[in-house]
N, C-alpha and C positions, 0 to 999 in steps of 0.2 A: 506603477500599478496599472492593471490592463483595466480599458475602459469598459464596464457592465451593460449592458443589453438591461431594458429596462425587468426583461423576464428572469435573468441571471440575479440582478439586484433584491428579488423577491425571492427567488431558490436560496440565495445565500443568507437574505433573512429570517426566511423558513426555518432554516437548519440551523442557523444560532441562535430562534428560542427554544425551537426543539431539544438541541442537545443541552441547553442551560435549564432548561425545566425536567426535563426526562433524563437526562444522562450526563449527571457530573460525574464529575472525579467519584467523588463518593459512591454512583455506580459500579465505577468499575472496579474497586476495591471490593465491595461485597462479592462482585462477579468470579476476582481472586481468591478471595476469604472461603468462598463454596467450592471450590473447585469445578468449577463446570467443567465436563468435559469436552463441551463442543470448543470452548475458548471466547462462548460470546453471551449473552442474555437474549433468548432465542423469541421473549416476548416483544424487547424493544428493536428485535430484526424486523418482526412484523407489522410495525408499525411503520418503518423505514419504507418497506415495500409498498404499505398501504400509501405513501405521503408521493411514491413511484418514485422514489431517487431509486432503487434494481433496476429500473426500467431508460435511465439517461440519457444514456448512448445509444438504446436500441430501437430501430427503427420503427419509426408507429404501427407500420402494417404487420409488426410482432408485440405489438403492446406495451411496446418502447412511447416516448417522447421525441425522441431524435434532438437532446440538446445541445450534443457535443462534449468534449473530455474537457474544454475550460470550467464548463458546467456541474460537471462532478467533481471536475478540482476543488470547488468552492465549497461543496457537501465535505468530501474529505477534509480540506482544511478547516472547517469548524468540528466537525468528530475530533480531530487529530486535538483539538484544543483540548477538550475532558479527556482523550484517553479511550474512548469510544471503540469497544472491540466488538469488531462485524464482518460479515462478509460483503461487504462490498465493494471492498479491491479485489478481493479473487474470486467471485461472481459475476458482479455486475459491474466489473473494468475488463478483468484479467480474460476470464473462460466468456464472455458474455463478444470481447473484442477477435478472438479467436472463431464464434463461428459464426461474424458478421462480414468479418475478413475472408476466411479462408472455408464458411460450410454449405454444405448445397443445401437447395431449397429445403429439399424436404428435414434436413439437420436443423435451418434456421428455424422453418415449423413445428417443428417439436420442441425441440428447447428454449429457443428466446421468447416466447412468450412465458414460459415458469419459470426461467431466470426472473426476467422483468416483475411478475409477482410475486418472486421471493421464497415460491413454492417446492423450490430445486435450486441447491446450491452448485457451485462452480468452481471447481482448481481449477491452475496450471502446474502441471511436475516437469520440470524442465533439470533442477540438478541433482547431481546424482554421486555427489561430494561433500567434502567441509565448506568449498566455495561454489564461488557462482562460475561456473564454468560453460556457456554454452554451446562452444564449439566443439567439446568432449561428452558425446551422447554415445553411450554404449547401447541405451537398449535397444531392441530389434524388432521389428516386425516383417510378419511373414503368413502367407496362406492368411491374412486377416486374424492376425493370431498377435499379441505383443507381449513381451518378454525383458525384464529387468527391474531393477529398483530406483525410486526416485527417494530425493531426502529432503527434508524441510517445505513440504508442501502445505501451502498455507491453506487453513480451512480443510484437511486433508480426511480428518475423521469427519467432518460434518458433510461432504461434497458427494450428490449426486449423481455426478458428469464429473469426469476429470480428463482435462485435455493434457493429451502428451505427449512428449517431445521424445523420440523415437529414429531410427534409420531402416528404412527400408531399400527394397530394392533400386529404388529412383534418390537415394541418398535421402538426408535428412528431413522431415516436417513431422507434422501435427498429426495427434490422433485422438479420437474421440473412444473414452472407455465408459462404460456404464458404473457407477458406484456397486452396486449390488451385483454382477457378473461374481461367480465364483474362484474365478481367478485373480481377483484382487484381495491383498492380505495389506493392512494396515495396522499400523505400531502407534500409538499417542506418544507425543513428545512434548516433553514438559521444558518450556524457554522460561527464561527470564522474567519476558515482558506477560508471562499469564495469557499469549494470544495462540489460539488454536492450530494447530500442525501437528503433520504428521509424517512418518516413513511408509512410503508405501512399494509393496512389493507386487509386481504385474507376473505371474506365470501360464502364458499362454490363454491370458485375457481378452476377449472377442473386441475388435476395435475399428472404428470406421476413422479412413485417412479424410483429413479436411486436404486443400489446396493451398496448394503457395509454396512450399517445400521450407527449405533454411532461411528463404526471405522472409516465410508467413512468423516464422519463429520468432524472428528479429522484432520484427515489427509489432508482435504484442506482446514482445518485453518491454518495447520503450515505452507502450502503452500504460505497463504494469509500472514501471520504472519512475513513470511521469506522476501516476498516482499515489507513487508509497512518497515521490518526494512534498505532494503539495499537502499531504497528512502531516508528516516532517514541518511542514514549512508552521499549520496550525500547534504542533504540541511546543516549536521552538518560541513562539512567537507568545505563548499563554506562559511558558515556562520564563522568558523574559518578564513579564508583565508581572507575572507574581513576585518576580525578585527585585522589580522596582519597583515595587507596593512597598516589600518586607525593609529597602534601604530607606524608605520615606520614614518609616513608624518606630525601626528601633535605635535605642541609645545604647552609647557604649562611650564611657571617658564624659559622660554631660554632653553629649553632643549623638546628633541623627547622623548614623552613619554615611548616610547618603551625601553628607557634605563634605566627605573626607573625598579628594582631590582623585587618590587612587581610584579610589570604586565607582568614582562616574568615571574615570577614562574607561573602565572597564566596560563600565555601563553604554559607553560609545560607542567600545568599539561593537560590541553587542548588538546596537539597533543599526547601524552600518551595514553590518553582514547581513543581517536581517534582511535591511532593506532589496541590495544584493541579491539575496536567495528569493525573495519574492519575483523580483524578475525576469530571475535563469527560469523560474518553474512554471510562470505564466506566461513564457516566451515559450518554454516546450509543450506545455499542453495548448498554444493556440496555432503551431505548428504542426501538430498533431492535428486539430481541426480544418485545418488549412492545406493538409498536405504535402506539405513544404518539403523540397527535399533536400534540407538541412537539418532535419527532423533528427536522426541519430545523435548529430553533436551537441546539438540542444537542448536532448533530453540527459544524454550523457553530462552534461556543465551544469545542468540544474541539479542531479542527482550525485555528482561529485563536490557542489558548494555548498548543497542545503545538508549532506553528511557532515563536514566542516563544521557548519554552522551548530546544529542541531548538539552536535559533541561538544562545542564549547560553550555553547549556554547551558545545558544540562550538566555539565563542570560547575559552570560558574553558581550556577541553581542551587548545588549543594552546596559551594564552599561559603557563597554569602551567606547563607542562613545558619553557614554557624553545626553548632552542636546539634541542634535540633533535625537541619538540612540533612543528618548521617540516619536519623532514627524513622523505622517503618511508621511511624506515626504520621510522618510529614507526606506529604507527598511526592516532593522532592525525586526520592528513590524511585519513584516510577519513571517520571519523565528521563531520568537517567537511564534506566533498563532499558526502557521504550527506546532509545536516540542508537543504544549497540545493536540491541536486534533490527530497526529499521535501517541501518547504515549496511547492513548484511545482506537482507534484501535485495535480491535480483542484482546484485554487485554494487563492492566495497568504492569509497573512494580511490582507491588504487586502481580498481580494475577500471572505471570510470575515465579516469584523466589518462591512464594507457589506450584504451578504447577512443577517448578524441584524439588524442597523439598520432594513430595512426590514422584515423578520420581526416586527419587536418595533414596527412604527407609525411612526417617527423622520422 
């Protein structure tokens, strides 16, 4: 476990009475139950921003904090623990790391300061498939003009600014679209996990290129990449916890399950991985802060183990509990939704350990 800044220690306090008093599980069911369209509870976003986790990463003279990605790792992983749907992996990680990387002044001046207060939302549309493909970018840009469809973009109906991923004349990077241009057309997309996306279709939508080209791209996926897994890390980590509450207290045969031989090897090998995933994902988001340029594989190994991970204790979530663990009653079935669609996320396990494979020479 990475060692806390005494200011880090106090953010991730913050956030775990926060989302325990404001935002349980129970939240986010009702949030489902309503259908909201955005995919989030738009009052408990504003409260997020007023506490300045929008503002994390963003440099102060934008009304940022400047705390670094371990530091909102730690915000995510206590959200990830309830369930907590927001935008603040694809605002204030995602679109927020894109125009601090790769936006010119006057870009960073206009939007990262209402990123940071939460007053303007933030995508990235990067794929434009069933998977995460980011070396296959059809759409095009031209005369300042962009042109094709992106899919599963997270926050995609709620996003103000949407950066996209694009080919122009100098090959591949980033582009800045306005929400409200009339060239952008967006489809609501109803997932599993109840969390906000969309399809969205760009036709000769007015758009400003940021800097960096295919490298700028790279680089605020693993950004993204590092933050959907340290969410992962909190709902795998709560979803454990519940399920060795549930083996302490029930009986079955005259006996507390929990003492049957089987289910704590289970239960082993569960807090093992755990432990594991906690340090592939705190090893890439402080590589991320550090610069390191081992940053790719690292973030790729965290987001390849904590998939793993996340998938078989949301398995195990269900099958321990039994009858109960199968019925929308429980919760169970969330944390379960929640583990596919976040494994999907800016690429599968598969793509992941392919991606360090070739990282690593293979």
């Amino acid at each position: 476990m990475a060692v806390l800044t005494e200011e880090q220690s106090m953010l991730r306090d913050a956030a775990k009475s926060w989302v325990q008093e404001k935002s349980p599980v129970t939240a986010f069911r009702k949030m489902r139950d309503s259908g909201a369209e955005l995919g989030y509870d738009a009052a408990a976003w504003n409260e997020m921003a007023e506490m300045g986790w929008a503002g994390v990463i963003i440099p102060e003279e934008y009304g940022g904090s400047n705390f670094g990605y371990l530091s909102l790792g730690l915000i995510l992983e206590e959200l990830g623990r309830t369930l907590t749907a927001s935008p603040l992996l694809a605002s204030g990680l995602a679109a927020a790391s894109a125009l601090i990387l790769g936006g010119t002044d006057a870009q960073k001046s206009e939007w990262l300061p209402k990123i940071a207060e939460g007053t303007v939302i933030g995508a990235l549309a990067i794929d434009e498939g069933a998977h995460h493909a980011p070396d296959r970018i059809a759409t095009t840009f031209k005369d300042g003009k962009i042109t094709g469809k992106k899919t599963f973009v997270l926050e995609g109906m709620a996003a103000g600014i949407i950066i996209v991923g694009g080919v122009g004349p100098d090959g591949a990077g980033l582009y800045l679209v306005r929400g409200d241009d009339k060239g952008v057309k967006r489809t609501r997309l109803s997932l599993a996990d109840s969390r906000g996306a969309a399809n969205i279709e760009f036709n000769g939508a007015a758009a400003e290129p940021l800097s960096g080209g295919a490298a700028l791209i790279e680089k605020v996926l693993d950004r993204a990449r590092a933050g959907v897994a340290a969410e992962m890390l909190g709902s795998a980590l709560q979803a454990f916890e519940t399920t060795l509450d549930y083996l302490k207290v029930r009986v079955q045969f005259g006996q507390v399950i929990g003492s049957f031989q089987a289910l704590q090897h289970r239960a082993a090998k569960m807090f093992t991985d755990l432990e594991l995933s906690r340090s592939a994902v705190e090893a890439a988001l402080a590589a991320i802060d550090a610069d390191s340029p081992d940053t790719p594989e690292l973030v790729s190994l965290a987001k390849a183990k904590m998939g793993d991970t996340f998938h078989l204790v949301s398995n195990e979530m269900v099958q321990m509990h039994g009858g109960i663990g199968m019925t929308d009653a429980h919760d169970a079935g969330f944390y379960l939704k929640r583990a596919r669609a976040a494994e999907a996320a800016f690429g599968n396990q598969a793509f992941h350990r392919d991606r360090y494979a070739r990282i690593q020479g293979y």
